[in-house]
C-alpha positions in Angstrom: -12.6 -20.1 0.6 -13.4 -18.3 -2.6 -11.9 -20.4 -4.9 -13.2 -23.2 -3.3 -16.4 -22.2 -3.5 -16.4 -21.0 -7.1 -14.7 -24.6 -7.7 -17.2 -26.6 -6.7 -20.1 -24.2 -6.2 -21.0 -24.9 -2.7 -22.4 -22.2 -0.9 -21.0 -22.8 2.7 -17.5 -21.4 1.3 -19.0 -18.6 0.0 -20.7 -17.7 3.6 -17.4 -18.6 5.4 -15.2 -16.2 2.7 -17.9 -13.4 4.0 -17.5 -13.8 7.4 -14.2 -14.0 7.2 -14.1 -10.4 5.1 -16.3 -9.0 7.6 -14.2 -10.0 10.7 -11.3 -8.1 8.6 -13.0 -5.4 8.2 -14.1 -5.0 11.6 -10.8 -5.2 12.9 -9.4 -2.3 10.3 -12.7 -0.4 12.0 -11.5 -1.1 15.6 -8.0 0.0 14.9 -9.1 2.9 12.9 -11.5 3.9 16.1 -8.8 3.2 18.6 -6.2 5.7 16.5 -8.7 8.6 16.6 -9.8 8.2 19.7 -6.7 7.5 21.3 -6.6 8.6 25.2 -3.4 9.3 26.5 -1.6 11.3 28.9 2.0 12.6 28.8 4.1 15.4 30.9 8.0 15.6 31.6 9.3 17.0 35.2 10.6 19.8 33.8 10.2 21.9 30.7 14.4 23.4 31.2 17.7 21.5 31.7 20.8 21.5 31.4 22.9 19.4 28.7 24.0 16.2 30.4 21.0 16.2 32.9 18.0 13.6 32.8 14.7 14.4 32.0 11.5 12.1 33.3 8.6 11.9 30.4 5.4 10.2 32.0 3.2 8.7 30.2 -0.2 7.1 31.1 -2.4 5.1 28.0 -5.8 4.6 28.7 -8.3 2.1 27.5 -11.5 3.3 27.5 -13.0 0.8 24.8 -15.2 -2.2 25.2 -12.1 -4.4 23.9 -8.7 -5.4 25.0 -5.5 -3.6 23.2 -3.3 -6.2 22.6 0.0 -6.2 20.4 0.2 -2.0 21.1 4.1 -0.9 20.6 4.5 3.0 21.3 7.8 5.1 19.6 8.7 7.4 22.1 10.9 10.7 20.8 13.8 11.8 22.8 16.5 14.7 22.7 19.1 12.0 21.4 18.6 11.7 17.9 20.0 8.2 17.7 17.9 6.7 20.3 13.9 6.0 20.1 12.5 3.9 22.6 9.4 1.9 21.6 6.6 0.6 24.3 4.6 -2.8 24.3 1.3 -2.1 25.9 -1.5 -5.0 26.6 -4.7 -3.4 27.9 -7.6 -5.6 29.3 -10.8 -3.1 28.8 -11.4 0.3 30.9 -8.2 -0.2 31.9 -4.8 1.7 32.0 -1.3 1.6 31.8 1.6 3.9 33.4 5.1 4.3 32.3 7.9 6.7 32.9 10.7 7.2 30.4 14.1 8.3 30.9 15.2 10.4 28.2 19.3 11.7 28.0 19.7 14.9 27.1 23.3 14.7 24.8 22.8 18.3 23.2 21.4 21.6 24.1 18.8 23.3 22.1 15.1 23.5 21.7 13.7 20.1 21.0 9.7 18.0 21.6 9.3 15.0 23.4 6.5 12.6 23.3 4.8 9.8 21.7 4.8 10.1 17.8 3.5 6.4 16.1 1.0 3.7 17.1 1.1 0.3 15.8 -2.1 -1.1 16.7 -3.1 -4.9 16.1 -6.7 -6.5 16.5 -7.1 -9.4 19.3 -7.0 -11.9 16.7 -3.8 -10.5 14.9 -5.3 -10.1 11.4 -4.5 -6.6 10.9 -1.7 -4.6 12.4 -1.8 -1.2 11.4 0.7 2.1 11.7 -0.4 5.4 12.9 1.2 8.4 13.4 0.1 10.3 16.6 1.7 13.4 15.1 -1.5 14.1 12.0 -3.6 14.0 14.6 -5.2 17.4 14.9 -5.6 17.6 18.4 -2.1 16.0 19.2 1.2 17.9 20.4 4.6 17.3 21.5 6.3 18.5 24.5 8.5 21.2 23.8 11.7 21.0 26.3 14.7 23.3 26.8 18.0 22.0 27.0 20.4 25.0 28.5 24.2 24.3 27.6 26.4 23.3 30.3 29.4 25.9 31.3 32.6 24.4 31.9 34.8 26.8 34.4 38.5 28.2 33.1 41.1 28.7 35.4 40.1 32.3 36.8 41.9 35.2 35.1 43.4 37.6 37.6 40.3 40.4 38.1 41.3 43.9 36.9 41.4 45.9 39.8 40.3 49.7 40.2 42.0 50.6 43.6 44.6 53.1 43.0 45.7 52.6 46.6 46.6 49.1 45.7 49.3 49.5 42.7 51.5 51.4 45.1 53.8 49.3 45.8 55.1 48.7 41.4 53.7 52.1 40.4 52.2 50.2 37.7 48.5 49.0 37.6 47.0 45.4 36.9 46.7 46.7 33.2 50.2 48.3 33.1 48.7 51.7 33.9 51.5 54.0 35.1 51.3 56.7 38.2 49.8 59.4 37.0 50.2 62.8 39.0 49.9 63.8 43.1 47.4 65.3 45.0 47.4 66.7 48.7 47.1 64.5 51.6 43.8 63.6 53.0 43.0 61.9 56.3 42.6 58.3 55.5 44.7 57.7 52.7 47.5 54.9 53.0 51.0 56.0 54.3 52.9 54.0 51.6 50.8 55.7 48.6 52.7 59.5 50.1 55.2 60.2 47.3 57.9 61.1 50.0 60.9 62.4 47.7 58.0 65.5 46.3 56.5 65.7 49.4 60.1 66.9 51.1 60.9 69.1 47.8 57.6 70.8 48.1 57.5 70.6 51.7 54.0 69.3 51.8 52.6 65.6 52.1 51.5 64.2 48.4 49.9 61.0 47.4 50.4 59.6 44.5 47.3 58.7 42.2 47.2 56.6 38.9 45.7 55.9 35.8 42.7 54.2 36.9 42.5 50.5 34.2 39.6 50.9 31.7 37.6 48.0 31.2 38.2 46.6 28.1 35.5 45.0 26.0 36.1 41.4 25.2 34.2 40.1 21.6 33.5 36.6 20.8 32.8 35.6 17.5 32.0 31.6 17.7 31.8 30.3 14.0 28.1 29.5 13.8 27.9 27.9 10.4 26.2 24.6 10.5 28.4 21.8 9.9 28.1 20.1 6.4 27.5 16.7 8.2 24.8 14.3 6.7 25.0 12.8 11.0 22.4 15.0 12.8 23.5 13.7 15.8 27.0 15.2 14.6 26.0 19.0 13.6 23.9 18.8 17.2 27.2 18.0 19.3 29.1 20.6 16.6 26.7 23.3 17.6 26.8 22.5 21.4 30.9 22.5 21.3 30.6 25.8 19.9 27.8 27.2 22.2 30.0 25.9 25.5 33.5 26.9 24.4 31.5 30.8 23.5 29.9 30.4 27.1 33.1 29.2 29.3 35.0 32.2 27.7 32.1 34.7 28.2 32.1 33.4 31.4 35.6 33.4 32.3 35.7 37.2 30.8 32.9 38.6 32.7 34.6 37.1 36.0 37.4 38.6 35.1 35.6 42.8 35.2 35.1 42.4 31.4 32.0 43.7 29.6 31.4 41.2 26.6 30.0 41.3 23.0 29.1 38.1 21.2 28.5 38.2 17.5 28.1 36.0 14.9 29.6 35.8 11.2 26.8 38.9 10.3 28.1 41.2 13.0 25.2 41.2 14.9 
C-alpha cells in the first residue's frame, strides 16, 4: 500500500498502509500485555519420588482479558531431559483451560518442573511472538525431588553375636575361635558345657568365645562427572552410580555392618 500510494499519489493507500501499521501494532501491544500479565496456575502431587515413579504437574491457564487467545502453544519442562511437551491452548474471553501432565521421572536428583516459553499469536495471526515465562520476575519453577531407587542383593548371612550359638564348630560367623571357660550358671545351654575340663577340674564349665566385631564397610563410588556432551547420559551415569552405592550400603547394613561412604576427597 505504500508504494502504491507513493506511485500514484492517491491518498486512500496511504490511510489503508496506516491502518494496517496500527492493527500491527496493536497486536504486538496485546501480546506484550498478555505475556506480562500472564495468569496461570501450576502444582505437581508431590514434591519427592522415587526414580521410575510418575509425577502429575497440573496446570490451569486463565484468560482474564477482554479477547480470545488463539494460536497459544505452552513448553512444558520435565525431569527427562530429552522430552518437552508443548500445549495448544484456544481461550474464548474470561475463560480457562485445565490440563494435567504426566512427567517420567528417568533419573534421580534435584530438578524444576513447569511451564518455561509462551508463543502467543494475535486473532488475526499477524504477529506471533516468543516469550520466555522464566524472566518473568515474579515466575518460578517447581522444584521436585527424585529419590534413587534401591535395588535388593541377595542377603549376606547377618554376623551374629550369640556365643551360645557357635557351639556346635567352636568357630564363630566371623571365624572367631573359643576363647576361655567360665563356671556354670543356671540357664546356660547344656551343649555350650566343655565336658572334657569340666571332668578334669571336677566342676561344670562353659565355654565362651570371641564375641565377632563389627567391621566397618567403606564405599567409595567414583563421583566424577562423566565427560559426555549427552546430558541425558551423565544423568543416568550419576544415577548407576548412586544405586549400585545404595544397594551395597544397603545390603551391608542388613548384614550388622556400620558403613562409611566417601567420595574421591575422603570425605
Amino acid at each position: 500500500m505504500l508504494i502504491a500510494g507513493m506511485a500514484n499519489g492517491l491518498r486512500v493507500y496511504y490511510l489503508v498502509f496506516m491502518a494496517q501499521l496500527l492493527l500491527v501494532l496493536c497486536c504486538f501491544a496485546m501480546n506484550l500485555w498478555t505475556y506480562l500479565s500472564f495468569s496461570y496456575l501450576q502444582k505437581v502431587d508431590k514434591a519427592t519420588a522415587v526414580r521410575g515413579e510418575e509425577m502429575v504437574l497440573s496446570i490451569g491457564i486463565f484468560n482474564d482479558k477482554f479477547f480470545p487467545f488463539t494460536r497459544m502453544r505452552v513448553r512444558i519442562q520435565g525431569v527427562d531431559v530429552k522430552l518437552d511437551q508443548v500445549l495448544s491452548i484456544e481461550l474464548p474471553p474470561r475463560q480457562d483451560q485445565q490440563f494435567e501432565v504426566r512427567l517420567q521421572l528417568p533419573y534421580r536428583g534435584e530438578f524444576h518442573v513447569g511451564m518455561t516459553e509462551l508463543w502467543v499469536c494475535d486473532c488475526f495471526g499477524l504477529l506471533p511472538i516468543r516469550f520466555d515465562l522464566r524472566k518473568l520476575p515474579y515466575y518460578r519453577l517447581i522444584p521436585v525431588t527424585v529419590l534413587p531407587a534401591l535395588t535388593r542383593l541377595p542377603a549376606a548371612h547377618p554376623v551374629s553375636t550369640n556365643a551360645a550359638s557357635f557351639s556346635r564348630t567352636g568357630l564363630s560367623d566371623e571365624g572367631d575361635a573359643f576363647a576361655m571357660v567360665r563356671p556354670y550358671r543356671d540357664g546356660d545351654r547344656m551343649r555350650s558345657v566343655h565336658w572334657k575340663l569340666s571332668a578334669r577340674r571336677g566342676e561344670m564349665l562353659v565355654r565362651r568365645y570371641d564375641v565377632p566385631e563389627e567391621k566397618e564397610v567403606l564405599i567409595v563410588p567414583d563421583a566424577r562427572p562423566i565427560a559426555a556432551h549427552d546430558e541425558d547420559a551423565a544423568l543416568r551415569y550419576a544415577d548407576a552410580v548412586i544405586s549400585c552405592t545404595l544397594a551395597l550400603a544397603d545390603q551391608a547394613l542388613m548384614a550388622g555392618h556400620p558403613v562409611r561412604i566417601a567420595d574421591g576427597r575422603g570425605v
